[in-house]
N, C-alpha and C positions, 0 to 999 in steps of 0.2 A: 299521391293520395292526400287527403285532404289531411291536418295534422289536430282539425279539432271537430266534434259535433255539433257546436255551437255557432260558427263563426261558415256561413258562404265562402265556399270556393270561388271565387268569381271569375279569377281568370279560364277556369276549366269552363264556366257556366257560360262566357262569349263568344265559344265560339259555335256553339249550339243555337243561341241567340240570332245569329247573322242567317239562317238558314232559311230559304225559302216557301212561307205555308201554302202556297201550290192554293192561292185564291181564297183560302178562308181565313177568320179571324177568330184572338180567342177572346173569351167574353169573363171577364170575372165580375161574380155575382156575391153581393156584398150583403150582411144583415147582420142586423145587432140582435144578441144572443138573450136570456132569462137571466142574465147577471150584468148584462152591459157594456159584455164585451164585444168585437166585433171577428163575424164568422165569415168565410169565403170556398169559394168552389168555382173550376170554372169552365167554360163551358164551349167548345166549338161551334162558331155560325158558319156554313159553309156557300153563303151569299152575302158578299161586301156589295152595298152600296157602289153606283158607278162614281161618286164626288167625295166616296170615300168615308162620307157621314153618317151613321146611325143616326135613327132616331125610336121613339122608345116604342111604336107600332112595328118593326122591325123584330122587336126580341120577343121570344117564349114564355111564357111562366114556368116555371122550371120546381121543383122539391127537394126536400130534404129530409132527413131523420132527426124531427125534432124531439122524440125520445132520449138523444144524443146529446142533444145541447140544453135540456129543462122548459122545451118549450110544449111538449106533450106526452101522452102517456105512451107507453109501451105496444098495446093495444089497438092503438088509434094516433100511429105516430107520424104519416105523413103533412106538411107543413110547406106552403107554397110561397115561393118569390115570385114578388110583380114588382119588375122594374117601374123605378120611378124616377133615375135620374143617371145621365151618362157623363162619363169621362173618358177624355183622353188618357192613355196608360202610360205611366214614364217610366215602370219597368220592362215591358216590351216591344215598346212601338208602336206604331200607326202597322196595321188599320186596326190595332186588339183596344179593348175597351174595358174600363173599369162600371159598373154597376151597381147603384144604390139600388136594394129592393124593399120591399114590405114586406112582411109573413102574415098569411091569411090560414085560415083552418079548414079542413076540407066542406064545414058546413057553410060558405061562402060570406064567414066573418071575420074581421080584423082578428090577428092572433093577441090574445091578452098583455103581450109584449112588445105589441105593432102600438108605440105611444106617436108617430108619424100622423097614422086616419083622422085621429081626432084632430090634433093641430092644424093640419090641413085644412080641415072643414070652418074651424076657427079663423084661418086666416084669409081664411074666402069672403067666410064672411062680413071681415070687417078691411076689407081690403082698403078702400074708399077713404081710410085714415092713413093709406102707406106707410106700414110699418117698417122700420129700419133695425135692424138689430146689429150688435157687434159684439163676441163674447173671446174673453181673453182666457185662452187652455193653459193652466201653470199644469204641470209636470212632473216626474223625476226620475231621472236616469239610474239603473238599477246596473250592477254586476249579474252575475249567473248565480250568487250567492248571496242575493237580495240587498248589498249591500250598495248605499248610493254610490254612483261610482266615484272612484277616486276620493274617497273617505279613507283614512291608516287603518290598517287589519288591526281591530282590537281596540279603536281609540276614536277619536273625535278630531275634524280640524277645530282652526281659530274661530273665534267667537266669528256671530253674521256682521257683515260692515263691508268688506271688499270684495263681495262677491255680485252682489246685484248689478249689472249692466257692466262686470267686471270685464278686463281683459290682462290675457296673462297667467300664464306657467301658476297653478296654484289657486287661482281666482277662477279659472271655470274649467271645467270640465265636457267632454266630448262634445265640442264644437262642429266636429266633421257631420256630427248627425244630426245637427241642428243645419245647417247648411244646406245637407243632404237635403233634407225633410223642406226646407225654402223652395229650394230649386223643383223638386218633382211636387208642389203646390203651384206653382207657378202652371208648370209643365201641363199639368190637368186641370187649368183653370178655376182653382178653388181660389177663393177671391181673399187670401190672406193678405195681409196687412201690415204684419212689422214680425218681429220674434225680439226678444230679450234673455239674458242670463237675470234669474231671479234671485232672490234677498237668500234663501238656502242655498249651499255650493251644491252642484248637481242637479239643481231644478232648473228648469227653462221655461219659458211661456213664446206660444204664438199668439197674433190674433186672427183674428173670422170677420171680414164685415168692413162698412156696411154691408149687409146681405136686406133683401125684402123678404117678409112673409116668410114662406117657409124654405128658401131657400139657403137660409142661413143652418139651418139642422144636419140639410143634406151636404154645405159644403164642410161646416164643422163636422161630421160623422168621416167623412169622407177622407181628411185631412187626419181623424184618429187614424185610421187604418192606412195610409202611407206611414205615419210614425213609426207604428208596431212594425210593418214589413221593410222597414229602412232599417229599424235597430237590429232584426234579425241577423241581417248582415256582418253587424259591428258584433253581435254576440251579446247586446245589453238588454235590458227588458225595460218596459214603458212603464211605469207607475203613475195611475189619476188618484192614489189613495190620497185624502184632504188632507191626514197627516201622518205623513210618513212615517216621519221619526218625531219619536214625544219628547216633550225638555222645551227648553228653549232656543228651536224653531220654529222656524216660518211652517203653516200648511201651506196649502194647494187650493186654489179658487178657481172658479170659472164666471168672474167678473161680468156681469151683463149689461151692455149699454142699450140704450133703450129711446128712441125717438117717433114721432107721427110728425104728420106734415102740417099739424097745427103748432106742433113746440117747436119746430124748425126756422119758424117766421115771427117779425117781432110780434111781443104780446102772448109769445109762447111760455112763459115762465108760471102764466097762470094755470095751463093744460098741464102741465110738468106738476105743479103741486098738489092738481085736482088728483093726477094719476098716485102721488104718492100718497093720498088720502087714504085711496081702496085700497094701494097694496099694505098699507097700516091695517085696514081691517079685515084683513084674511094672511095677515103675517101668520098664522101655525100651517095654513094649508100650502103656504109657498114654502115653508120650509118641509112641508111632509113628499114635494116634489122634488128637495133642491138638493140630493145627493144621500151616499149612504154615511154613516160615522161622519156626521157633520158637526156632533158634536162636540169634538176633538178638537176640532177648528174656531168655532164660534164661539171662542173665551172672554172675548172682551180685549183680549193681547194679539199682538204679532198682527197689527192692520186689520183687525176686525171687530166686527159687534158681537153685544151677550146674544146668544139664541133663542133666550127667553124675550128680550126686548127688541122695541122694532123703533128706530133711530131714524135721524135723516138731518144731511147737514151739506153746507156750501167745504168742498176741497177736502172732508173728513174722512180720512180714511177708516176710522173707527166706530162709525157707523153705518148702519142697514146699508143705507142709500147714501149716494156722493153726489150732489149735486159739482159739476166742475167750475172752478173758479171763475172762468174765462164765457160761462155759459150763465153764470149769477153774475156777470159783470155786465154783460148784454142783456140777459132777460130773453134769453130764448135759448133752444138749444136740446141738449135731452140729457138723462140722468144715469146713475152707473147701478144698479143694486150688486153689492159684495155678497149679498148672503150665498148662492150658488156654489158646493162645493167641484172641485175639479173632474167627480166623477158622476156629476148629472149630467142628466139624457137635455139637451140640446131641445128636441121637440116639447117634451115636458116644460120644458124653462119656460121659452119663448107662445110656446101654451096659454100656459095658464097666466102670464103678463096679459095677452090677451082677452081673454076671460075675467079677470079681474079688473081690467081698465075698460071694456066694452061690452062686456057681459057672456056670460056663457049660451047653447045652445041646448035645446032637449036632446037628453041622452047621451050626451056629451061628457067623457069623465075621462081624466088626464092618469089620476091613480088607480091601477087594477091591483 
């Protein structure tokens, strides 16, 4: 018997695993919830492709009880998934498939919590600019008792200083799920990019990207939900709160790098400034998308700017926007905005950059 509720059995779970589906495949079907988080269910196809490949005409639309999850009423609570993007599964193998979907309403409209439709439509639109995105997930690894892990019962480690890109007994903490979580990105083709131990003990960061258009939402969305269902195992819980713990540390960012294919090429430095012009005059509506208790974060301290003020500087970590050294040494290249706290919506970000840099569309609205 298993010896805890928390923590996967896994060796009982493999051999279950290796078991023949007699030609079908399972499908798990993925959507972000009326709070942010990410919801799952999953689904038997009992027609595999002959080359083994899905593709997204292939799959159902499929429901849910969004009553359940805050996404509608009681009364009127079914809630529909349309895929929108497939993965490979690194928890059960080929031929089962992972499942980005959308939630639509039964009256055949985006569900108020589907911020995917719109950005989509955005990035169609101004495709012709290829947009490049890269956003860095910071993190923090939680006990069962919300405490980060590997923190002393009742007390504090050492001040921040030897933990950031630490290595070593004391300097970072559960490695094995950061690993983990590399590996099955890898595995399902999420176009991750590096991971680090960050300036808090127990906080980590990946990154995302480059990704184009709206590709980057779906594989950052995607890449939350390996996280959560990796730590399940280990028994830890996933924390995007911007900050965790109050005092003097670090929050949690979702760092956004941000390029077209005119700041790419020399003579880009001036597209790069143009863009930082607009995102200066609609700095309150970027932050009214850019995470919840963000205010907690954006003190002015711990590698960030005031939330009231909107900054921009070459290598500055302490303000809005970072221009990167090596991209203000060339004059071309593309820029980082920090304000994003670690638990904004990915589409919303990459949104409304859009929208601000090339203009919005009618009827088009990122905040519901």
């Amino acid at each position: 018997m298993a010896t805890t509720t928390t923590i996967s059995y896994t060796a009982n779970l493999l051999k279950y695993m290796a078991l023949d589906q007699k030609g079908s495949a399972m499908a798990e079907y993925i959507w972000i919830d009326s709070t942010g988080g990410v919801r799952s269910k999953s689904k038997t196809l009992t027609k595999v492709p002959k080359d083994g490949n899905f593709k997204i005409e292939d799959l159902p639309e499929w429901n849910f009880d969004g009553s359940s999850t805050g996404q509608a009423p009681g009364d009127n609570s079914d809630v529909y998934l349309r895929p929108v993007a497939i993965f490979p599964d690194p928890f059960r193998g080929a031929p089962n498939i992972l499942v980005i979907t959308e939630c639509w309403d039964p009256d055949g409209t985006p569900n108020k919590f589907n911020y995917r439709h719109e950005c989509a439509k955005l990035m169609e639109a101004h495709k012709s600019h290829e947009p490049w995105f890269g956003l860095e997930q910071e993190y923090t690894l939680l006990d069962t008792l919300d405490k980060p892990y590997g923190w002393p019962v009742g007390g504090y480690p050492g001040p921040q200083g030897p933990y950031y890109c630490g290595v070593g007994t004391g300097k970072v903490y559960c490695r094995d799920i950061v690993e983990a979580h590399y590996k099955a990105c890898l595995f399902a083709g999420v176009k991750i990019s590096g991971t680090n131990a960050e300036v808090m003990p127990a906080q980590w960061e990946f990154q995302v990207g480059p990704c184009e258009g709206i590709e980057l939402g779906d594989h950052l969305w995607l890449a939350r939900f390996l996280l959560h269902r990796i730590a399940e195992e280990f028994g830890a819980k996933i924390s995007f709160h911007p900050k965790p713990i109050p005092g003097d540390w670090n929050g949690a960012g979702l760092h956004s790098n941000f390029s077209s294919k005119e700041m790419r090429v020399e003579g880009g430095m001036k597209h790069i400034e143009a863009a930082i012009k607009k995102l200066e005059g609609r700095h309150k509506e970027h932050i009214a998308v850019y995470g919840e208790d963000n205010t907690l974060r954006l003190t002015g301290r711990h590698e960030t700017g005031n939330i009231d003020a909107f900054t921009y500087g070459v290598a500055n970590r302490g303000a809005s926007i970072r221009i990167p050294r090596e991209c203000g040494h060339k004059g071309y290249g593309y820029f980082e905005d920090r304000r994003p706290a670690s638990n904004a919506d990915p589409y919303q970000i990459t949104g409304i950059m859009m929208e601000t840099i090339y203009g919005g569309l009618e009827e088009t609205s990122l905040k519901k």
